[in-house]
N, C-alpha and C positions, 0 to 999 in steps of 0.2 A: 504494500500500500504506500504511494507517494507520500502522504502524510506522517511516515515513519521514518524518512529519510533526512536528515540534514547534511549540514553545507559548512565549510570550512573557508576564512579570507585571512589573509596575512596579506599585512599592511608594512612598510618599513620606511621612513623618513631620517633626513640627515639631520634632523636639529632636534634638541635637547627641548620637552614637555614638562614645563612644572606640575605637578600635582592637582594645583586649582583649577587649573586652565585643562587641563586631560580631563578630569572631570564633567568639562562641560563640553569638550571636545566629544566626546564619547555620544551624548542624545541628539547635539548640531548634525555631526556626521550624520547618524540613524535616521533625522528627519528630514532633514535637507538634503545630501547626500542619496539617497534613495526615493523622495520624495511621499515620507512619511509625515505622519502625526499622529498625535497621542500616542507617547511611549507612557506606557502604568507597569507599577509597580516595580519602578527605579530601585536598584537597592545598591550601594557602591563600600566596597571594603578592601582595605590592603590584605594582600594575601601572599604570605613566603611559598616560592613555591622553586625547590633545587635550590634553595641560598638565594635568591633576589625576590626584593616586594616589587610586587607587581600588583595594578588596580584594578577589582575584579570591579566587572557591574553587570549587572542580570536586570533583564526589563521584557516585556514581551508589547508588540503594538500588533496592529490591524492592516493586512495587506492582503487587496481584491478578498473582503468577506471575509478572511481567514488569519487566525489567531498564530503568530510569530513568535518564537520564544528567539531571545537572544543571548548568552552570553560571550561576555569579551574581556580579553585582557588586556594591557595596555601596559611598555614599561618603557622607560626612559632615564636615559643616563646623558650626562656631563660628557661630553669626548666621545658618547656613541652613538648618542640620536635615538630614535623610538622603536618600538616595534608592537605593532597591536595585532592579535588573533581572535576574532570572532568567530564565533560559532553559534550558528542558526539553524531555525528549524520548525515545520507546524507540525510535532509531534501529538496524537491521541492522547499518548500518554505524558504529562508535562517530567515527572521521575523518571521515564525510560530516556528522555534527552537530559535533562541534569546529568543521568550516572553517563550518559556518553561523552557530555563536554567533560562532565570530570576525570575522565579516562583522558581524555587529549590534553586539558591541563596540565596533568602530572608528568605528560610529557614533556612541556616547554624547558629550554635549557636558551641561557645567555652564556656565551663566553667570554673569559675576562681579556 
């Protein structure tokens, strides 16, 4: 079933993101960038993952009739510039895409 499937984007930019500013970079992107609205139930948290924080945010919006989960990571460094990983999807089940983003999470790796 198509609605079972999600989607992977890697993102990589040369310039260093602060914190506040990725934060809001993160739902501009999602709705301007795709040409969305109404992102709900924003939730955004630092999250260590293999030795670097990186900014989790989890939201789901409305695209053609059909309920979007997103999550995304987002990190950035001084001297290396950004790198964001999104991961979407209109899962039946909103738990069977979590445990899959969080399976790809735990894969992210930064080198120093």
């Amino acid at each position: 079933c198509i609605r079972d499937r999600f989607y992977i984007g890697l993102i990589t930019e040369d310039i260093y993101i602060d914190r506040p500013t990725m934060k809001t970079v993160i739902v501009e992107n999602a709705e301007a960038g795709a040409g969305l609205k109404g992102v709900k139930g924003l939730r955004q948290t630092d999250r260590t993952i293999n030795g670097k924080v990186w900014l989790h945010s989890s939201f789901s919006f409305e695209y053609s009739n059909v309920e979007i989960n997103m999550e995304n990571f987002m990190y950035s460094r001084e001297g290396f510039g950004t790198v964001q990983v999104a991961i979407w999807g209109a899962s039946n089940s909103r738990q069977t895409f979590l445990d899959a983003a969080e399976q790809v999470a735990d894969t992210l790796r930064i080198a120093n």
